[in-house]
LOMAR-532591 format. One line per 2 residues: number of its first residue (from 1); for each residue x, y, z of N, C-alpha, C, O, CB. Coordinates in Angstrom, 1 decimal. Glycine has a CB too. Example, Ala and Ser with C-alpha at 12.3 -4.5 7.8 and 13.67 -1.06 7.14 Angstrom:
# LOMAR-532591
1> 13.2,-5.7,7.8,12.3,-4.5,7.8,13.2,-3.3,7.8,14.2,-3.3,8.5,11.3,-4.5,9.0; 12.8,-2.2,7.1,13.7,-1.1,7.1,12.9,0.0,7.9,13.4,1.1,8.0,14.1,-0.6,5.7
//
This chain:
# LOMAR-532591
1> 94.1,90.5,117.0,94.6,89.2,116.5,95.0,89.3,115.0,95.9,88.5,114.6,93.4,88.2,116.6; 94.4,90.4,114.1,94.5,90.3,112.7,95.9,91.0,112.4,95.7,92.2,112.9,93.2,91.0,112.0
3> 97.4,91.0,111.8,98.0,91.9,111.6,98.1,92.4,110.1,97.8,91.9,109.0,99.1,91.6,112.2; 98.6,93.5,110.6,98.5,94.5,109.1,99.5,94.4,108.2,99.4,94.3,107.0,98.5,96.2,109.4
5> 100.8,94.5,108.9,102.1,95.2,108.3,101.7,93.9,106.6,100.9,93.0,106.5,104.2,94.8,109.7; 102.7,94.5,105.7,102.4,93.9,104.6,103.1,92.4,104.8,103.7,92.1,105.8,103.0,94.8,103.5
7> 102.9,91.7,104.0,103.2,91.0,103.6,102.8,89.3,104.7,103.1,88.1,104.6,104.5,91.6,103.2; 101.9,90.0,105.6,101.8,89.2,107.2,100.5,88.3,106.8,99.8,88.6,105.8,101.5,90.5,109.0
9> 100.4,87.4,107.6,98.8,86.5,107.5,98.5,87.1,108.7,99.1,87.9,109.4,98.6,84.6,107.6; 97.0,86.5,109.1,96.7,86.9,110.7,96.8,85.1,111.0,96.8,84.1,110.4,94.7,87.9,111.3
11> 96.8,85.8,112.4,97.2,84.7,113.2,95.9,83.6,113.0,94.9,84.1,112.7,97.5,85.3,115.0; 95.9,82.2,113.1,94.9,81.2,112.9,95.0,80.8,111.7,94.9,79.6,111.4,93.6,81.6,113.3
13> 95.2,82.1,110.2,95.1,81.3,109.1,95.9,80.3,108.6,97.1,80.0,108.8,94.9,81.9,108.3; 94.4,79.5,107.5,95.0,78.2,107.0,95.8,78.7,106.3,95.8,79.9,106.1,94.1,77.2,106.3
15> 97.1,77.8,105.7,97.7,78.2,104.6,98.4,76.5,104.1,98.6,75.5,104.8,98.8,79.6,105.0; 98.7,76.7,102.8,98.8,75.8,102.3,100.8,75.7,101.8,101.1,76.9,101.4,97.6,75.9,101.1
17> 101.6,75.1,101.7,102.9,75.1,101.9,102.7,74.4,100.4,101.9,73.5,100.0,103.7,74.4,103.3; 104.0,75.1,99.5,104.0,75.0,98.1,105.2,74.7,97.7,105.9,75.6,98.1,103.4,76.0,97.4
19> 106.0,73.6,97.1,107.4,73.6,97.2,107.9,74.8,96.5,107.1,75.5,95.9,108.1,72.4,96.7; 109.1,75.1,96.6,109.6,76.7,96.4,110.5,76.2,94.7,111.7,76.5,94.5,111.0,77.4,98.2
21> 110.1,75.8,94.1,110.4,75.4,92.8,109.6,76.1,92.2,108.8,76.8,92.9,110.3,73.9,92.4; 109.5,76.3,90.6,108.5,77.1,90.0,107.6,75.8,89.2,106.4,75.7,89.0,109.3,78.4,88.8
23> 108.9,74.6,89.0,108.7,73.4,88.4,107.5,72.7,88.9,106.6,72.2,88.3,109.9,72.5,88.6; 107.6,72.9,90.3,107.3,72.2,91.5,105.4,73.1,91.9,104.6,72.5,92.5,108.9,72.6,92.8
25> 105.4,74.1,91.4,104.2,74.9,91.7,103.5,74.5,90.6,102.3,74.1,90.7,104.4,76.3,91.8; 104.0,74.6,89.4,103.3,74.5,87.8,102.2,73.2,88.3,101.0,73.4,88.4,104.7,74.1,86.2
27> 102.8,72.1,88.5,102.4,70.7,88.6,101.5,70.5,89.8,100.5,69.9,89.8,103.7,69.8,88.8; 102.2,71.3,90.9,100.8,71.3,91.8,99.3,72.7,91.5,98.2,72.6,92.1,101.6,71.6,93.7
29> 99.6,73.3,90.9,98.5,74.1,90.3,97.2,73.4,89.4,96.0,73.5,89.3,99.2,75.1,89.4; 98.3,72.3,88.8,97.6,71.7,87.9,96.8,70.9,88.7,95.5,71.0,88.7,98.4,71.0,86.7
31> 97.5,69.9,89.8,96.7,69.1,90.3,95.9,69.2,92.1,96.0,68.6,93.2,97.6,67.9,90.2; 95.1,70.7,91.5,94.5,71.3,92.4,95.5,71.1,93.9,95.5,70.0,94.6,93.0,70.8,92.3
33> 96.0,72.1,94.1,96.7,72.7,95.8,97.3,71.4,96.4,96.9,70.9,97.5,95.1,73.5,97.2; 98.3,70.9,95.6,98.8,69.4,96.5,99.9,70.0,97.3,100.7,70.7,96.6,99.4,67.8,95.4
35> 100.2,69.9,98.6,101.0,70.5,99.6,100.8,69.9,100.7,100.3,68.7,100.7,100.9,71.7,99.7; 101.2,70.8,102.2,101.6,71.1,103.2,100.5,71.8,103.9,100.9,73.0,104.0,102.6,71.7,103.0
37> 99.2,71.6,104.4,98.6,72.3,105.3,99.3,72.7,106.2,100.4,72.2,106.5,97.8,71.8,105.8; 98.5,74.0,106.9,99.4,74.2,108.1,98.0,75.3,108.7,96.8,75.2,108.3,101.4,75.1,107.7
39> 98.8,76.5,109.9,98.2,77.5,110.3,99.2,78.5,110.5,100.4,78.2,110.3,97.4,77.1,111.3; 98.9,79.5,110.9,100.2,80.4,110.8,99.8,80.9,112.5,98.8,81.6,112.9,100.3,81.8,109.3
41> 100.9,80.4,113.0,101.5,81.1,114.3,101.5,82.7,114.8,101.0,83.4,115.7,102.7,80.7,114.3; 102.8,82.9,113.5,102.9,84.5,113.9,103.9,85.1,112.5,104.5,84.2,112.0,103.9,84.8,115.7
43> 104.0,86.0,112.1,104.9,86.6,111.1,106.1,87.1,112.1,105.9,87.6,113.2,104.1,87.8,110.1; 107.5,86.9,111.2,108.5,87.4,111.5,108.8,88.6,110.4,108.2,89.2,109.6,109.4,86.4,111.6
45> 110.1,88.5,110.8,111.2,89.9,109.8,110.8,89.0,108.5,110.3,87.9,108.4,113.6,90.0,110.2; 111.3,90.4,106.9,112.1,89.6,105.9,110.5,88.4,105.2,110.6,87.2,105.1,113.9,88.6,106.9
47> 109.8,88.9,105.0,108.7,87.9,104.6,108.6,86.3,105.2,108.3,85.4,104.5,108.8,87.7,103.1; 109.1,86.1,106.7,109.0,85.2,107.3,107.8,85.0,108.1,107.6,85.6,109.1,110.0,85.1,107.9
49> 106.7,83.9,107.6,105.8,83.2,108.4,105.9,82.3,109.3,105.8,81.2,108.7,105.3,82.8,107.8; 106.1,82.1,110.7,105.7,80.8,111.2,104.6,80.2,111.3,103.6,80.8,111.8,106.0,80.6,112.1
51> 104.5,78.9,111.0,103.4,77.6,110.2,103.6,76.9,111.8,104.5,76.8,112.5,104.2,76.4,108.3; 102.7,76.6,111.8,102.7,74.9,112.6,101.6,73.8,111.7,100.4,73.8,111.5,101.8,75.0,114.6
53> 102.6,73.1,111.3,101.8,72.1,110.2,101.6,70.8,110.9,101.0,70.2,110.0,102.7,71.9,108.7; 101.8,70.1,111.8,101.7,69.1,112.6,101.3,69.2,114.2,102.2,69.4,115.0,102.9,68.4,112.4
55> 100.6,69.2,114.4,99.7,69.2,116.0,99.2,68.1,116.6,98.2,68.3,117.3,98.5,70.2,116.1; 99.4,67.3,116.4,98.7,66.0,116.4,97.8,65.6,116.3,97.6,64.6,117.0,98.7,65.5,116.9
57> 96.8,66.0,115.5,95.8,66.2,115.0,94.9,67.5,115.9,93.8,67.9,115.5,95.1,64.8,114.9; 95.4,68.0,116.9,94.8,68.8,117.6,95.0,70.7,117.0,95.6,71.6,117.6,95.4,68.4,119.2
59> 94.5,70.7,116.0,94.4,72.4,115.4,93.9,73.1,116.3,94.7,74.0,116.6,93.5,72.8,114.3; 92.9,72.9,116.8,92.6,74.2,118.0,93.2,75.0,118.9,92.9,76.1,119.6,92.1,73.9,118.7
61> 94.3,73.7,118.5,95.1,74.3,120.0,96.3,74.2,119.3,97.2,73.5,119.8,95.1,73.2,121.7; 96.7,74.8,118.0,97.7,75.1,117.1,98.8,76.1,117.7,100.1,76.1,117.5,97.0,75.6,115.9
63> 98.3,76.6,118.3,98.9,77.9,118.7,100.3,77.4,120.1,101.3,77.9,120.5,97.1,79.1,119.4; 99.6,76.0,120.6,100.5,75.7,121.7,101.6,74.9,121.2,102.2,74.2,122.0,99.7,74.9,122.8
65> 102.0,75.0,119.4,102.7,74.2,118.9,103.6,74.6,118.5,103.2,75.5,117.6,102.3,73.6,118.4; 105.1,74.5,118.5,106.3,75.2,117.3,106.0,75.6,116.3,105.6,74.8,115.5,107.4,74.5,116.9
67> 106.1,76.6,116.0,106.1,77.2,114.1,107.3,77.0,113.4,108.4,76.9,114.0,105.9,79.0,113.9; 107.2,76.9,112.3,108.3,76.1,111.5,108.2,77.7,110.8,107.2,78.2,110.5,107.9,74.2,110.5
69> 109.7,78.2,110.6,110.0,79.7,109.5,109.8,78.7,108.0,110.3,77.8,107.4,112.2,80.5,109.6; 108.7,79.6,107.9,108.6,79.1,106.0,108.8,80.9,105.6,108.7,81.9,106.3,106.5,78.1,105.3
71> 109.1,80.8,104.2,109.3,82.0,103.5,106.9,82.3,102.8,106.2,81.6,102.2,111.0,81.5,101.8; 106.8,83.1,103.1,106.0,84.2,103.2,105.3,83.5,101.2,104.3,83.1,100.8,107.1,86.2,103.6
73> 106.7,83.7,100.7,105.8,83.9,98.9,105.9,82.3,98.8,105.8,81.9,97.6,106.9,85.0,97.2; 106.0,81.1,99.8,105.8,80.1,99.3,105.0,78.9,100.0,105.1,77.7,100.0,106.9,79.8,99.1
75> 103.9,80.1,100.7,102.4,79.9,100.9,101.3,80.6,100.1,101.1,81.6,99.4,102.2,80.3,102.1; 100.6,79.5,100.5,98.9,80.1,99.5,97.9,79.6,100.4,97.6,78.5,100.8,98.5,79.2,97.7
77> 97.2,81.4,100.5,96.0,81.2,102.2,95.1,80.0,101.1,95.2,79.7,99.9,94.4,83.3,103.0; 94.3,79.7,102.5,93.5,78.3,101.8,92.3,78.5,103.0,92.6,79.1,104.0,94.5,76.4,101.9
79> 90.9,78.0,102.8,90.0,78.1,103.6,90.3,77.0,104.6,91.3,76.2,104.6,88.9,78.1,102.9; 89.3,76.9,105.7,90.1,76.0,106.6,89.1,74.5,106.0,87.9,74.4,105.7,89.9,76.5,108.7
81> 90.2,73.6,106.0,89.6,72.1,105.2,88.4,71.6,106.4,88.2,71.5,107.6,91.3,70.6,105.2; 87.8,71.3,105.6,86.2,70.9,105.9,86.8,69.4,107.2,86.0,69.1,108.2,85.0,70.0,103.8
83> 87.9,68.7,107.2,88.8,67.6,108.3,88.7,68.2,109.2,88.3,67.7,110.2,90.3,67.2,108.1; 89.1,69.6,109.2,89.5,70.0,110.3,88.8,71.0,111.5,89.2,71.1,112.7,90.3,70.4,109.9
85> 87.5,71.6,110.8,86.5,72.4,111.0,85.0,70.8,111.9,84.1,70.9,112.7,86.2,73.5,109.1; 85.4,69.8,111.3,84.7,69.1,111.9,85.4,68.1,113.3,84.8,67.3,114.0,84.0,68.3,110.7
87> 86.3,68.3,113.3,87.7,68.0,114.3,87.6,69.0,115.4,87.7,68.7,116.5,89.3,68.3,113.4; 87.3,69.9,115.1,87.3,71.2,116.0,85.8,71.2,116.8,85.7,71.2,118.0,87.5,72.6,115.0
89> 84.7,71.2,115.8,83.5,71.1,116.6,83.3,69.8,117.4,82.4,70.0,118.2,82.3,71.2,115.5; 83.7,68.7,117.5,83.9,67.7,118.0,84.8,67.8,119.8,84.4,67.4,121.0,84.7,66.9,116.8
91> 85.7,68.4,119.3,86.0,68.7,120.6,86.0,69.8,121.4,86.5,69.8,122.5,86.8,68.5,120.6; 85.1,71.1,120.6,84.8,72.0,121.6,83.4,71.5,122.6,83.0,72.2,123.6,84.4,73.4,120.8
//
């Protein structure tokens, strides 16, 4: 499940979607991680991640959902949000 090659997430992790500005990062750094939850599907070529950031509230089953190509350096892994870890135990 875990991949190696560089620059890859493993499959399931959280990650957080950061606008691709530098302007735009400065300001969300400041105001602790404001973004784009998501999970990462699968890595592509070229530092391409696919995200599925909308599931309808159903994460578990993230994996049965389109991944959206985000670029790789304009994510930041994130632990999985305490929303969604109690979302999950609920419906296993």
């Amino acid at each position: 499940m875990q991949q190696t090659m560089e620059n890859t997430l493993p499959v399931g992790q959280w990650v957080l979607y950061r606008a691709p500005t530098q302007q735009h990062r400065d300001i969300q750094e400041e105001y602790h991680l404001v973004g784009q939850p998501g999970r990462v599907k699968s890595c592509g070529d070229k530092g391409i991640v696919f995200v599925v950031y909308h599931c309808n509230g159903q994460w578990h089953r993230f994996a049965e959902y389109t991944g959206i190509a985000t670029k790789r350096e304009d994510l930041l892994t994130i632990p999985a949000p305490v929303w969604a870890s109690e979302q999950e135990a609920i419906t296993l």
